[in-house]
C-alpha positions in Angstrom: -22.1 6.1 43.0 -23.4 7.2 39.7 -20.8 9.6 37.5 -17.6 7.5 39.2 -15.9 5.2 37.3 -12.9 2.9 37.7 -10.2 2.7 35.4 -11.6 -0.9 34.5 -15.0 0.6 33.9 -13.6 3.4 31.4 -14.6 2.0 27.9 -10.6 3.1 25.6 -11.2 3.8 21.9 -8.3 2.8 19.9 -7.5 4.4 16.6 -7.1 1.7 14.2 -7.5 1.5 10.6 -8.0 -1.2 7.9 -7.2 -0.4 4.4 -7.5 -3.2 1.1 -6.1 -1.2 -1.7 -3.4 -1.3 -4.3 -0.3 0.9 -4.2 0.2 3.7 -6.2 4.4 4.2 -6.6 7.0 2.2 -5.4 7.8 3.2 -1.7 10.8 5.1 -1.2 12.7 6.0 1.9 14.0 9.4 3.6 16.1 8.6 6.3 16.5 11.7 9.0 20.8 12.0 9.8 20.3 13.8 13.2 17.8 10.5 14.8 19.0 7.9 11.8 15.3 7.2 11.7 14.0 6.0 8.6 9.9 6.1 7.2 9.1 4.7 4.1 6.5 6.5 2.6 3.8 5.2 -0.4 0.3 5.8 -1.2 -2.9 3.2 -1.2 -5.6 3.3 -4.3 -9.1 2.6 -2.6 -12.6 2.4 -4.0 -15.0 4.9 -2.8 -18.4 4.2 -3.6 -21.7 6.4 -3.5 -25.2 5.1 -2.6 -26.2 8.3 -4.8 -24.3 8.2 -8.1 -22.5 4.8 -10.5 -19.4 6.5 -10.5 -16.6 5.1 -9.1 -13.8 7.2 -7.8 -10.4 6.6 -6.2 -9.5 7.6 -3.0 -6.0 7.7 -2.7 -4.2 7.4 0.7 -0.5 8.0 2.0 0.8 5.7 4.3 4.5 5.9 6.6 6.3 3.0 7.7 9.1 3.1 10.2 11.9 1.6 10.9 12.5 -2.1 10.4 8.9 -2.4 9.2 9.8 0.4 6.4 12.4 -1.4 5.8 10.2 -5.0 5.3 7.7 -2.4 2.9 10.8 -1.7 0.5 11.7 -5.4 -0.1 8.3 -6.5 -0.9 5.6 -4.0 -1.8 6.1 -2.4 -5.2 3.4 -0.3 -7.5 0.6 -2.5 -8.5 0.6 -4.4 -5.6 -2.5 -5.3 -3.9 -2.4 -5.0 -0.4 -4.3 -5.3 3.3 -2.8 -2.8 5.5 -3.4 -1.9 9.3 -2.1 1.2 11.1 -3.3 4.2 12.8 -4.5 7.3 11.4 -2.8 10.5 11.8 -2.7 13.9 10.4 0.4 15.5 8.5 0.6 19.0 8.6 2.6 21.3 6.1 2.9 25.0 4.8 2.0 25.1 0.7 2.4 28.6 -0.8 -0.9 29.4 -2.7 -1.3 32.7 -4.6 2.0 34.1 -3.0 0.2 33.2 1.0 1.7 30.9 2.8 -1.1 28.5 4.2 -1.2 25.7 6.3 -2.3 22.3 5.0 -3.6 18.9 6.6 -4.6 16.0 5.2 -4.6 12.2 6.6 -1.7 9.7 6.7 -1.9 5.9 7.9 1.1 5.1 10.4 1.6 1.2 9.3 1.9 -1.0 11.8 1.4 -4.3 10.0 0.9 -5.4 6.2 -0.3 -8.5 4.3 0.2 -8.6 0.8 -2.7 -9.8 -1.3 -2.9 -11.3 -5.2 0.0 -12.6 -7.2 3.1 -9.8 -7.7 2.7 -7.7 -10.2 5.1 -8.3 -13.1 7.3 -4.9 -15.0 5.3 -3.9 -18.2 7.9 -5.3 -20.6 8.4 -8.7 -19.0 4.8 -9.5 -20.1 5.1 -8.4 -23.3 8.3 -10.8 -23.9 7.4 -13.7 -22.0 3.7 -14.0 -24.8 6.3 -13.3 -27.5 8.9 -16.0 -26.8 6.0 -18.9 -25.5 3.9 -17.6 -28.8 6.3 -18.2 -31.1 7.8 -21.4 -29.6 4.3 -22.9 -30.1 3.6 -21.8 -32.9 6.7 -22.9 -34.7 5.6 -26.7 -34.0 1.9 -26.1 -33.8 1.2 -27.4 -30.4 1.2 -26.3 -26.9 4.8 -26.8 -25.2 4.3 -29.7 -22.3 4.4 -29.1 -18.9 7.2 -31.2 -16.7 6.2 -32.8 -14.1 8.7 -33.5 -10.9 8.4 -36.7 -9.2 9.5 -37.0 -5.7 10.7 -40.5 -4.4 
């Protein structure tokens, strides 16, 4: 019978979204005192590229995490940080007053469901800064290169 299909036959789309980006801000955490639910929220820089123009422009994303995993985003994610993330997309809605008219606004929001962090960790901006200054001057007080130890295991 054509136009009757069985729950096997029924093709499901699932909304799932893959994002390589590098965060924006630290995440931080609001925790909600009637559930004690907790999201951790941060945004993810992307590349968007045009077929029609050179430019290059970022696209900048927001992205929740709940629970346990927001709490897994907060010990190791941190601005700078290049990361692989896969979620589903959702839409936040909110009221913004514009011109003294309250109007409603939507934009997109990736509910994280998993992460993998990508690159080395990004170091703070002064602890570059010091680390060339005290290695720089060590060498060049003697004029060579400090060795490198080596660890021997038996």
């Amino acid at each position: 019978m054509e136009g009757t299909e069985t729950p096997s036959e029924v093709q499901t789309m699932n909304n799932q979204i893959t994002v390589v980006g590098h965060v924006g801000q630290n995440p931080h955490s609001v925790t909600f005192g009637d559930t004690g639910n907790k999201v951790v929220k941060f945004s993810i820089a992307v590349k968007e590229y045009s077929s029609k123009s050179d430019e290059k422009k970022t696209l900048w994303l927001d992205v929740d995490a709940w629970n346990g995993l927001g709490d897994r985003v907060l010990q190791t994610v941190t601005k700078g940080r290049e990361l692989v993330i896969n979620g589903r997309l959702g839409i936040s809605t909110y009221q913004k007053e514009i011109n003294g008219a309250k109007v409603r606004m939507t934009k997109p929001v990736i509910k994280l469901s998993s992460f993998h962090l990508c690159g080395k960790k990004p170091r703070p901006e002064g602890e570059d800064q010091a680390e060339e200054m005290e290695s720089g001057s060590a060498s060049e007080e003697s004029g060579k290169k400090k060795p490198k130890l080596a660890v021997a295991k038996s």
